[in-house]
Each structure stands twice: as structure tokens, then as C-alpha cells.
FIMI-797453 format. One record per residue: residue in one letter; x, y, z of N, C-alpha, C in turn. Coordinates in steps of 0.001 Angstrom, whole numbers, plus 500000, padded with zeros to 6 digits. Example, Ala and Ser with C-alpha at 12.3 -4.5 7.8 and 13.67 -1.06 7.14 Angstrom:
# residues 2
A513190494310507800512300495500507800513200496700507800 S512850497750507080513670498940507140512900500030507870 
***
This chain:
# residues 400
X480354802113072725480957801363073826480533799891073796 X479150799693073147478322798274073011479372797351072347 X479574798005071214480076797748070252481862797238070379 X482384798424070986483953798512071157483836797063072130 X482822796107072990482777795953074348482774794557073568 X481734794571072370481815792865071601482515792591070853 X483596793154070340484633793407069920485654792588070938 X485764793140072215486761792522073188486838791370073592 X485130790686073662484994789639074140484942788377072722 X484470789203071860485237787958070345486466787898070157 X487609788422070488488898788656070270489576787517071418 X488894787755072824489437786943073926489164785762073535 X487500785619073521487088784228073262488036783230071723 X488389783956071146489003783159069870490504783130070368 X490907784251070958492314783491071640492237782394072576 X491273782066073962491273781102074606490816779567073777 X490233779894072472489829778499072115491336778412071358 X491805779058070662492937779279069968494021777928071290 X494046778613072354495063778245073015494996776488073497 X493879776205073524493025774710073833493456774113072905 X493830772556073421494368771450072560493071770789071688 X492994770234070617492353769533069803491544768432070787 X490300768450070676489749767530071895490189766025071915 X490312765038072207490940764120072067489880763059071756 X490007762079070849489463761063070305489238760529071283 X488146759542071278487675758423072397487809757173071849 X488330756097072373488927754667072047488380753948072923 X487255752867072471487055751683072910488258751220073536 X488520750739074970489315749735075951489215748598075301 X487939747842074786488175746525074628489022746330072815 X489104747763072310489857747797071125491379747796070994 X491983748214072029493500748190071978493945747107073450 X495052747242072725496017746032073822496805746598074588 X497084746729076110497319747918076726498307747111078084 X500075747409077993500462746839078850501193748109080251 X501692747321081358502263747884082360504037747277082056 X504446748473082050506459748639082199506871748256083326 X507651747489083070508162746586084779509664746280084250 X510063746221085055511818745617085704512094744332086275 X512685743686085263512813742618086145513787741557084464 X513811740411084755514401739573083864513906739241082686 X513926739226081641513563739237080054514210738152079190 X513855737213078800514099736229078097513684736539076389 X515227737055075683514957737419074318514758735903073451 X513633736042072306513694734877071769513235735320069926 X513441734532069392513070734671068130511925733893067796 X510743734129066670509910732757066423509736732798064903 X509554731565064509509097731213063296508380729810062656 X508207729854061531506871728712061233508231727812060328 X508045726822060399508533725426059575508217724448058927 X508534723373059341508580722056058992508951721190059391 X508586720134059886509587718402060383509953718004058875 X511165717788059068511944717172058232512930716159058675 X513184714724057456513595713737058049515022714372057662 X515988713926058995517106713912058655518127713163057990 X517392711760057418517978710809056594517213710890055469 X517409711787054329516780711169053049517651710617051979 X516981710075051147517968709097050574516673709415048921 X517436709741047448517147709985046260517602708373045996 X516853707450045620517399706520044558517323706181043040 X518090706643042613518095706708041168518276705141040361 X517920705421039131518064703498038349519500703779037665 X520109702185037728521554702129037505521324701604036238 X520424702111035632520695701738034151519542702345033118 X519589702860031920517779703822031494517150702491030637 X515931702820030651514612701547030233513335702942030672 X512232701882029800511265702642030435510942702038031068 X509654703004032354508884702337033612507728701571032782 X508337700311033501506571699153033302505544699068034268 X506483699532035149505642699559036672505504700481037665 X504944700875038193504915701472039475504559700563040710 X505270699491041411504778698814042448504669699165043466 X504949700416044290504403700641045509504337702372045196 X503647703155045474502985704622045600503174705490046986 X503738706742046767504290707070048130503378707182049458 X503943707139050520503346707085051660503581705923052476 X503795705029052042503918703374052424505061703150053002 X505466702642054210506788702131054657506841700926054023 X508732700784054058509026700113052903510127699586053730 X510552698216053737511768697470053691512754697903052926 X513752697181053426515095697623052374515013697060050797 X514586695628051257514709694906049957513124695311048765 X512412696383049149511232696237048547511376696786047010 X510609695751045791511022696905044921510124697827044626 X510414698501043874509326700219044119509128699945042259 X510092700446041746509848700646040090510638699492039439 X509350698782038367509949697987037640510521698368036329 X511804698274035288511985698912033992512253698075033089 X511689698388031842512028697018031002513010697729029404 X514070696875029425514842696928028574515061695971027710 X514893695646026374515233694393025768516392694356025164 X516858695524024578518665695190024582519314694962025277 X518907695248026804520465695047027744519560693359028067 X518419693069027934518417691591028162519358690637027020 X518850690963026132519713689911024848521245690259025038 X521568691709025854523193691639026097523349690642027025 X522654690630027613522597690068029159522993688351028830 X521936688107027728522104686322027290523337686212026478 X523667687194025757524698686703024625525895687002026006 X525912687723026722527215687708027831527240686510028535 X526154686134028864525923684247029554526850683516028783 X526317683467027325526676682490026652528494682425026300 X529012683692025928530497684105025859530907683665027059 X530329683743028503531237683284029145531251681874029509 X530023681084028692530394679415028954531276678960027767 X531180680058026647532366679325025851533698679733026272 X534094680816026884535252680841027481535575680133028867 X534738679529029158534779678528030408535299677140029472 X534534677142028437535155675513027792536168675536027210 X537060676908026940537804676717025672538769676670027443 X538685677166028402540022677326029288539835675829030224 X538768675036029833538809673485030530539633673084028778 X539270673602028209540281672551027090541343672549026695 X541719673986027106543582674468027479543864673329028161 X543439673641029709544050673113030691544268671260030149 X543184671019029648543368669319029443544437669042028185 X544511669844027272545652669805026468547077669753027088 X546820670995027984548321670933028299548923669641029518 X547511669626029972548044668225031006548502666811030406 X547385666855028786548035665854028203549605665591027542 X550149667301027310551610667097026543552182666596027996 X552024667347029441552438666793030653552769665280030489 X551360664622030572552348663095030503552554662597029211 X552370663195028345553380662497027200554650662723027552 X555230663688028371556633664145028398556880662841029443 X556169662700030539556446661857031176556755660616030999 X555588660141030387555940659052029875557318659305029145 X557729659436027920558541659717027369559966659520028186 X559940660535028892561118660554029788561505659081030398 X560111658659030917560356657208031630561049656338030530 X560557656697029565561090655035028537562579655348028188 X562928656517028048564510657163027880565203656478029227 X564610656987030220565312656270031833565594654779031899 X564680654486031193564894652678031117565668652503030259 X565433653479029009566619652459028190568334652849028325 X568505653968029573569550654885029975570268653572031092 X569084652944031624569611652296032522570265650994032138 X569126650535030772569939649126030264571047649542029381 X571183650149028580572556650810028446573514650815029480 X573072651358030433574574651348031668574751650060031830 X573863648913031816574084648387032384575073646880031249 X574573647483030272575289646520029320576697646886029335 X576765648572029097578596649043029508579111648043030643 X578742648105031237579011647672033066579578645952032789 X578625645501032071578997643920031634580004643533030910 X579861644369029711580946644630028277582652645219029015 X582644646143029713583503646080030501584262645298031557 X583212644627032131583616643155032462584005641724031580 X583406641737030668583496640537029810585017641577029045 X585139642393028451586649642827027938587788642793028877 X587795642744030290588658642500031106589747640807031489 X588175640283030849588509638487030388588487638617029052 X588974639294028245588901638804026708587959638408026054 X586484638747026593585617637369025948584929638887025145 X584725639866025033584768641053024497585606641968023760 X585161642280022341585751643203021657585897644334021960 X586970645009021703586879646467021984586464647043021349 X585848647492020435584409648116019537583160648031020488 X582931646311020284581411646625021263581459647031022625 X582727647174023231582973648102024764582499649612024029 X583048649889023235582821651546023270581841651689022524 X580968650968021563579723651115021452578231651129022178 X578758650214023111577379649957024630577686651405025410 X579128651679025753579641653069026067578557654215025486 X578774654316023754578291655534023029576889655727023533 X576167654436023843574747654250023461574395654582024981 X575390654110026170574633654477027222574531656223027499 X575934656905026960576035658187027216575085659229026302 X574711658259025447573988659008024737572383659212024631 X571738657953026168570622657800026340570676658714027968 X571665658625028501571702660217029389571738661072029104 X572394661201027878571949662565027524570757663088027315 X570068662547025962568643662175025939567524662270027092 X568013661702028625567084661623029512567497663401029919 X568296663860030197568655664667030784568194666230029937 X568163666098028649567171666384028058565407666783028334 X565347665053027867563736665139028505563030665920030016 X564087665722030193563807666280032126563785667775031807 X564547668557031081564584670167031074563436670454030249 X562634669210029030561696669970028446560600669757029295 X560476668334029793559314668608031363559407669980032306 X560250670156032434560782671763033408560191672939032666 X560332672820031508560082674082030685558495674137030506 X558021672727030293556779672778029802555638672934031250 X556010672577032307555768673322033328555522674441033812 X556720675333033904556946676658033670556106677158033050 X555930676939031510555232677223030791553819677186030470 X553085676191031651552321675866031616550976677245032220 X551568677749032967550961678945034143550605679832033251 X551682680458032294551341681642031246550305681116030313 X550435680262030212549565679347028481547926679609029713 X547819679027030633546514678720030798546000680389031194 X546882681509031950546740683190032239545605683725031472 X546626682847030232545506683886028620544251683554028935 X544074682407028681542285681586028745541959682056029539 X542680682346031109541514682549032379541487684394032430 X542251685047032064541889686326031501540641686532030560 X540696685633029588539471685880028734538255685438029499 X538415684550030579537428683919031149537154684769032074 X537728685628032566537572686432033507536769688019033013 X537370688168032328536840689373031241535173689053031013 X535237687985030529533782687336029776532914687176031360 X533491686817032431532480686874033836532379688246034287 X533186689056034126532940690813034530531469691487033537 X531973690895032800530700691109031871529345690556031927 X529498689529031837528066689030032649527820689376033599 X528705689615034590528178690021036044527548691835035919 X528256692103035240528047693914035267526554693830034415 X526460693045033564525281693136032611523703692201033270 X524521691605034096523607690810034916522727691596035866 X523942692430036773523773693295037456522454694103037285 X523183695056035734521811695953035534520589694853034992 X520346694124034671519264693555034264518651692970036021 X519390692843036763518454693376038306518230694218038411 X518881695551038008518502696999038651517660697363038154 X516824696691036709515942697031036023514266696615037145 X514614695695038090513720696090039161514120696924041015 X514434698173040740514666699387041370514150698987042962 X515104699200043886514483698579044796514523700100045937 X514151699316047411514268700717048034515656701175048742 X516722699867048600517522699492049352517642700309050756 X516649700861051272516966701271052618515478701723053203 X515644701010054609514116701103055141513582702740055329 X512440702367055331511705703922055593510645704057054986 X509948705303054550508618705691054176508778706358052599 X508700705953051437508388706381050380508103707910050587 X508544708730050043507617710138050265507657710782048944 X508352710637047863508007711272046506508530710281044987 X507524710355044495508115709638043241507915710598042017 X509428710402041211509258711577040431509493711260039268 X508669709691038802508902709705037532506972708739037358 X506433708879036180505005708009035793505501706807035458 X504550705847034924504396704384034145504560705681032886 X505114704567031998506189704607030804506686705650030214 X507228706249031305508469707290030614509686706405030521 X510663707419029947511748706912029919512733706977030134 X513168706735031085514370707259032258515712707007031673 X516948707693032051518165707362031757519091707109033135 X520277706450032862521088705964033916521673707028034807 X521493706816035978521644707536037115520693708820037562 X519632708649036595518234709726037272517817709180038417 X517673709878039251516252709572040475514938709939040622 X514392708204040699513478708256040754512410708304041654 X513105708295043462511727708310043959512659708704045365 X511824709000045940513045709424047713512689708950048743 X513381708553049145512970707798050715513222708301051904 X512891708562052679512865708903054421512795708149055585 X513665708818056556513616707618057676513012708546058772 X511282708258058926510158708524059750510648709118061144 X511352707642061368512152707858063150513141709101063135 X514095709439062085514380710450062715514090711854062185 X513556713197062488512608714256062103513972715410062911 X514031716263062462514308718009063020513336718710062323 X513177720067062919512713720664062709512881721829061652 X512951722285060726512976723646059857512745724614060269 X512809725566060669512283726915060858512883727474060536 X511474728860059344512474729888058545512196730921059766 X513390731812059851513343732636060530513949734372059935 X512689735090060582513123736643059634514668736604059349 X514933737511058381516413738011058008517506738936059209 X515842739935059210516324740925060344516195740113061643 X515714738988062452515712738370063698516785737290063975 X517586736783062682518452735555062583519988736081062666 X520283737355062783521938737751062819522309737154064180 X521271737117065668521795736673066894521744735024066982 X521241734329065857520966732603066037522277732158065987 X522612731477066726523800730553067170523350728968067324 X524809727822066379525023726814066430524893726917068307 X523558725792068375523847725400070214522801726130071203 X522353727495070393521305727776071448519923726851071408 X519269726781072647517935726320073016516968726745072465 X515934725772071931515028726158070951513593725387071482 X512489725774071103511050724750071420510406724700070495 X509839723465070085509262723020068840507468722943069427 X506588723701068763504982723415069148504732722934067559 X504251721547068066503704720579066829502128720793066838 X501670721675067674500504721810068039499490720372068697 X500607719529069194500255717933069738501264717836070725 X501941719140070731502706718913072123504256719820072049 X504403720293072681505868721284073037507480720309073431 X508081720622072422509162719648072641510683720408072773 X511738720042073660512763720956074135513899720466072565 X514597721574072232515995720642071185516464722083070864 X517427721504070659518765723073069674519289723913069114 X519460724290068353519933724643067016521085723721066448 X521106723159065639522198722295064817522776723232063756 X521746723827062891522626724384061610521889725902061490 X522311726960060799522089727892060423522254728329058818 X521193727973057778521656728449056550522524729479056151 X523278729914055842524445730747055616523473731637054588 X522547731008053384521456732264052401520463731953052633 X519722733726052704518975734206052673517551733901051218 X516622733264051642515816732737050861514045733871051360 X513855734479050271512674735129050586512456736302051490 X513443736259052224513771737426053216513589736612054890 X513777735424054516514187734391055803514942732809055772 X515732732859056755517074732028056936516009730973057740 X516757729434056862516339728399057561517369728027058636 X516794727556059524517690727200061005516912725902060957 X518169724931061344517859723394061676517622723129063130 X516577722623063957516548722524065184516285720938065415 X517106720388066316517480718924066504516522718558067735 X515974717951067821514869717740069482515052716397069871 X515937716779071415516381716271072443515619714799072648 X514684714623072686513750713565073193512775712944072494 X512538713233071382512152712700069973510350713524070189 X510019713407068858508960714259069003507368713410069453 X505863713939070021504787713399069818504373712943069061 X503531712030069692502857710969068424502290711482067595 X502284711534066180501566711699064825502246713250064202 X503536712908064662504781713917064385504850713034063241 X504742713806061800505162713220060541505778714276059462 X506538713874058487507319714675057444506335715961056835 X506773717031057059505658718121056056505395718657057358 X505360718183058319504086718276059511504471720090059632 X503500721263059526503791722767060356503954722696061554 X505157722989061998505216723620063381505877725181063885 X506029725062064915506242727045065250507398726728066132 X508763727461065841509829727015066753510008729048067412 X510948728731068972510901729562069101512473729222069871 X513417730019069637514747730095069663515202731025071145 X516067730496071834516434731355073225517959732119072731 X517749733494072821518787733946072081519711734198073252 X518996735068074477519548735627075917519044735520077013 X518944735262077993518334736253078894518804737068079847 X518054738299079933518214739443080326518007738923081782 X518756739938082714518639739504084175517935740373084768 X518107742225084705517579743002085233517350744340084211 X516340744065083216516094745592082385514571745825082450 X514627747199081872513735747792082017512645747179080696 X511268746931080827510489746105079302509217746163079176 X508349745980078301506921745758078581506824745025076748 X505433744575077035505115743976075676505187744491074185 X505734744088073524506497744686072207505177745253070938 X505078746633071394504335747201070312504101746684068842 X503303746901068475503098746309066942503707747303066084 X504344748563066353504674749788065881506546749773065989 X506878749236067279507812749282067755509452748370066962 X510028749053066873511587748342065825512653748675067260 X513609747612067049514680747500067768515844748750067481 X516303749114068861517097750314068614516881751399067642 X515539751788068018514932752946067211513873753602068642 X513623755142067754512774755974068675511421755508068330 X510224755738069189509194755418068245507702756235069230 X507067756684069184506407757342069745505200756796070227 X504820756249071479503686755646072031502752756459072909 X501791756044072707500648756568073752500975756239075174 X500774756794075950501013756793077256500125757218078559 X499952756408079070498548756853079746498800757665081295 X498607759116081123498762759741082305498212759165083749 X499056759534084926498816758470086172497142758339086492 X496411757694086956495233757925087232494597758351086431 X494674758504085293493662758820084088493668757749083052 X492314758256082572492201757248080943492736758293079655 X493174758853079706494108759872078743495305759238078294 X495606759132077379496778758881077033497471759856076233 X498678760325076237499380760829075425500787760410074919 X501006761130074039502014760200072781503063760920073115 X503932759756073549505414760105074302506759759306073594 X507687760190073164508845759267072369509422758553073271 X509903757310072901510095755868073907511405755568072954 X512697755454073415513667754708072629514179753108073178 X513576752380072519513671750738072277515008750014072325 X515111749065073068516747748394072847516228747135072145 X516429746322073000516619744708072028515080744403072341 X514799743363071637513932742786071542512982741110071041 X511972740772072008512284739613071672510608739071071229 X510052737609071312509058737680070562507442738517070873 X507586738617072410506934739446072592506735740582073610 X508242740570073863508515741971074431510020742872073805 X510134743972074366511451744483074038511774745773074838 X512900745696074843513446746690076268513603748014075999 X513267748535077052512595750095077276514197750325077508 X515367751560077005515900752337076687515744753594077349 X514853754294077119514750755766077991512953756088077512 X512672757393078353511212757358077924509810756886078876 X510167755950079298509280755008080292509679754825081653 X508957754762082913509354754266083888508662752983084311 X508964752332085399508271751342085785506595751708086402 X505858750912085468504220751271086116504002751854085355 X503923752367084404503655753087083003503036752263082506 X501500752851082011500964751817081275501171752237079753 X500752751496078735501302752379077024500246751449076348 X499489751906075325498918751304074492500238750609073464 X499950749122073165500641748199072549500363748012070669 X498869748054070867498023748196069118498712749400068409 X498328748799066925498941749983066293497931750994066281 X498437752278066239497636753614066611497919754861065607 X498232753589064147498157754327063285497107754916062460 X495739755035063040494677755713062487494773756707063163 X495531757189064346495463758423064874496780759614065279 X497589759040064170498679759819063485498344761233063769 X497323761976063703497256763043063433496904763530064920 X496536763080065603496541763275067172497970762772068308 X497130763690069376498733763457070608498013763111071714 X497263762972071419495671762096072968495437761484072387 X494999760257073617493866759209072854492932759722074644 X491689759182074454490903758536075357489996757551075315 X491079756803076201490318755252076704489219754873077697 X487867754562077136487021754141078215486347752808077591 
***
């Protein structure tokens, strides 16, 4: 009966421990992060890390290849428009440069020596013409007499029609001269065209060759701050490389890459805040990269009121994007465990106790550091927030 009797009571006793839950782990309070579920308005936002970036940069490349002789100013330095940055030295395009000088002062002299040629056949014609006119006129005028003196007999009729032949034939002559003055006129515009074409040709050339033998000292042509130079002293550059980039200080947006999975809700126009860590500044969204780089989209953010002092190019900052806000849902602080529109199973701390147990919670939207309770939770619910993945294998925690 002793026997049959310890028998009964090892059988009970291993069913009642049998039936008892796994004792529950004990968790340091000051180890997890532990919020209360409330109702009320929710402001979804996105965040991410960046950059100030100038929104005016400017690559200036050399308008002609030489190698660098110089490096005259080194980045970092604000710079005038007119400053030059890289000097380059070429000795063929200089000796082009002189022999183009020189072609175009001889085509400057040969089209002053057109022009004086042809002004000189000008008044030879003139002249010419004049002495025909005079002798057109004493001719008429001897007809005029001879015709008078034959009317009194005191004149032959031969020398009437010879003073005749001679006057009609020195109008003719003038009348003549007058059409080759006309012609040689006329003619005069095309004759000098040629010369000032060549003269013109021969100044395009100097000027274009002139040109690059300035560009061979590279300037900044536009104010701002030097920020990269991407070529040494004596390499050797070719025409239309760039060599150094310029920025305009005054005006800066912001960069921020933002996750892949957090950037499908970013919109041209929503409200954004820039922390330069020197001060919190209000501005936009302007642009949204269309690709995906690294597994995050750059978003351009424009700021309203220009940024704090010792806001400079490169500078890290943390932008944080206003996607919605929520007016009346259910939310608490966004688990480190927790994914949007998914189930996910949290600790949950029974009313009036430090017990927690692990209760499935389904998640709606979410923002940088909260996200909305779905089903699962009520208001006043407290839930451990830390991840509580060392205790996977449990359905209690206890917190003291």
C-alpha cells in the first residue's frame, strides 16, 4: 500500500509540474525601452543622413590642351570671376598665334593698297574725262562759229563739216569716258570684297588663336569657392577637359539619401527639416531621384530661409520629411522588431504587473519613431519596444 501510495503521488506531482509554464526570465527595467499605446494624432515622417550641396556648380574646363605650368590658387579659396586658377603653356599655338598677327597685317596692307590703286584709276578716269569735256566743248564751239562764218561765205564747206566731225566725235568720246567712270565704280565694291574677305578671314584667325592663347590662363569666370581640382602641375590636358569646379557657397540644399523601402510615399512639395547640428532649419522637397543607389534614393530638400552660420559644402546633416499626418489612430513608439503592415509579436505587459507576455500586434503605417497599432493593442498598454530577440524561445519576460 506504501508503495502503490508513492507511486500516486510521483505520477500527480510530474503531471502538475508537467502542466506549469516555463518560469519566466527576469529583465533588467533599465535594459529595455518600454512604451504606453495611446490615441490621438500621429505625424508620419521619414529620416535620413546627407549632405549640403551647392546648387550652382559650375566644371570649367580649358578651351584649348597644353600642359599645366601652374597651379595659382588651391581649392577652398573664394574666388572672383575674373581670377585665374590654372596657368597652361603651349608653344605651338603661341608661334600660331604670331604668324596669325603677322598674316593679318599683311592682309591689312595689301587691302590699303587695293583700295589706293583703285582710287588712283578713279581720278585718272576723271581727269581724263575732264580734258575730253573741254575739248568737246571747244569743238562745239568752233562748229557754232564755222557755221556762222559759212552763212557769210567767209567759210568753206569742208572745214564746216570737219569742226562738225571733230565736235561729234569728242561727245562721243566724253560720253564714253563717263560709262567707263560708271563701270569702274561699280566695279570698284567687288575688287576691294576680295581683299577685305581675306582680311577678314586673316582677323578670325587671329582672334580665335588669340583667344586660346588667353585661355591658356584658365580663369574662374564665375564667383564662388573653388572646391575640387582635378588635374596636378604638368600634366597634360586636352581641349575641353575639366579642370577644376566651382560653387556658389550662398546657395546650399540639402541631400538626403533616404531608405528604398521609406521613399515610395516622398512627394515633389512635402515639408521637410534640415538638423545641421548648428541649428534646425524648415524647407521642401524639390526633387526625388527616380534610381535607386545602394538601397537608398536621394531626395533634394530646398530650405526656406537659408541655412546657419558655418553651413558649408560636404557639411552632414539629418533631414526628416513630413509624409502625413494622422488625426485620430491608434500608436505607440515603433519597435526595433516591428515592419509596416505586418504581424509581429510583442511583449506585453499584463495590467498591474511586471510580467509581460508575447502578444501578436498587427502594424499599419509607420513613421520615424512611431507606427500605428492595427489590431492587438488597446489604449494604456504598455509593450516592450527593444529587440527581444534573445528571448525567442520564451512567451514571458519579467521586468524589475
Amino acid at each position: 500500500m506504501l508503495a502503490a501510495l508513492g507511486v500516486v503521488v510521483v505520477g500527480a506531482t510530474t503531471v502538475l509540474l508537467g502542466n506549469l509554464d516555463t518560469a519566466a526570465p527576469h529583465v533588467d527595467r533599465n535594459a529595455v525601452w518600454i512604451d504606453n499605446v495611446r490615441r490621438g494624432p500621429m505625424l508620419r515622417e521619414v529620416r535620413g543622413i546627407g549632405s549640403l550641396v551647392p546648387e550652382d556648380i559650375r566644371w570649367v574646363a580649358t578651351q584649348t590642351s597644353g600642359r599645366i605650368d601652374h597651379i595659382e590658387i588651391l581649392p577652398g579659396a573664394l574666388l572672383p570671376a575674373d581670377a585665374v586658377v590654372v596657368v597652361l603653356s603651349n608653344q605651338e599655338l603661341l608661334q600660331s598665334a604670331e604668324a596669325a598677327r603677322w598674316a593679318l597685317r599683311a592682309a591689312e596692307a595689301e587691302q590699303a593698297n587695293q583700295r589706293a590703286q583703285l582710287e588712283g584709276r578713279l581720278l585718272e578716269l576723271r581727269s581724263g574725262i575732264a580734258q575730253v569735256e573741254a575739248a568737246m566743248k571747244q569743238a562745239q564751239l568752233e562748229a557754232e562759229i564755222n557755221e556762222a562764218l559759212f552763212g557769210d561765205g567767209l567759210v568753206a564747206d569742208l572745214t564746216l563739216k570737219l569742226s562738225r566731225v571733230r565736235a561729234d566725235e569728242l561727245a562721243t568720246r566724253y560720253r564714253i569716258e563717263q560709262q567707263r567712270l560708271e563701270f569702274q565704280e561699280r566695279a570698284r565694291a567687288p575688287q576691294l570684297a576680295v581683299v577685305e574677305a581675306a582680311v577678314e578671314q586673316a582677323r578670325a584667325r587671329h582672334q580665335l588663336l588669340a583667344a586660346q592663347v588667353d585661355g591658356l590662363r584658365v580663369r574662374a569666370r564665375t564667383p564662388g569657392v573653388l572646391q575640387r581640382m582635378s588635374v596636378t602641375d604638368g600634366e597634360q590636358v586636352v581641349s575641353g577637359q575639366s579642370l577644376f569646379q566651382i560653387a556658389n557657397p550662398e546657395k546650399l540644399k540639402a541631400v538626403i539619401r533616404i531608405p528604398e523601402t521609406q521613399a515610395r510615399d516622398v512627394q515633389i512639395g512635402q515639408k521637410a527639416t534640415i538638423d545641421t547640428r548648428n541649428g534646425v532649419v524648415a524647407g521642401q522637397v524639390v526633387r526625388v531621384d527616380p534610381n535607386v543607389e545602394n538601397g537608398t534614393v536621394a531626395v533634394d530638400v530646398r530650405v526656406d530661409g537659408g541655412f546657419p552660420r558655418g553651413a558649408r559644402p560636404d557639411l552632414t546633416v539629418e533631414g526628416r520629411i513630413e509624409l502625413e499626418r494622422l488625426d485620430d489612430v491608434l500608436h505607440v513608439g515603433r519597435p526595433a522588431f516591428a515592419r509596416e503592415d505586418g504581424v509581429v509579436g510583442v511583449f506585453k505587459f499584463l495590467p498591474g504587473s511586471d510580467l509581460a507576455v508575447r502578444t501578436p500586434v498587427r502594424f499599419g503605417r509607420q513613421s520615424v519613431s512611431e507606427i500605428e497599432i492595427l489590431d492587438g493593442l488597446l489604449p494604456g498598454d504598455r509593450i516592450i519596444l527593444s529587440d527581444t530577440s534573445a528571448w525567442d524561445d520564451h512567451d514571458r519576460l519579467r521586468v524589475n
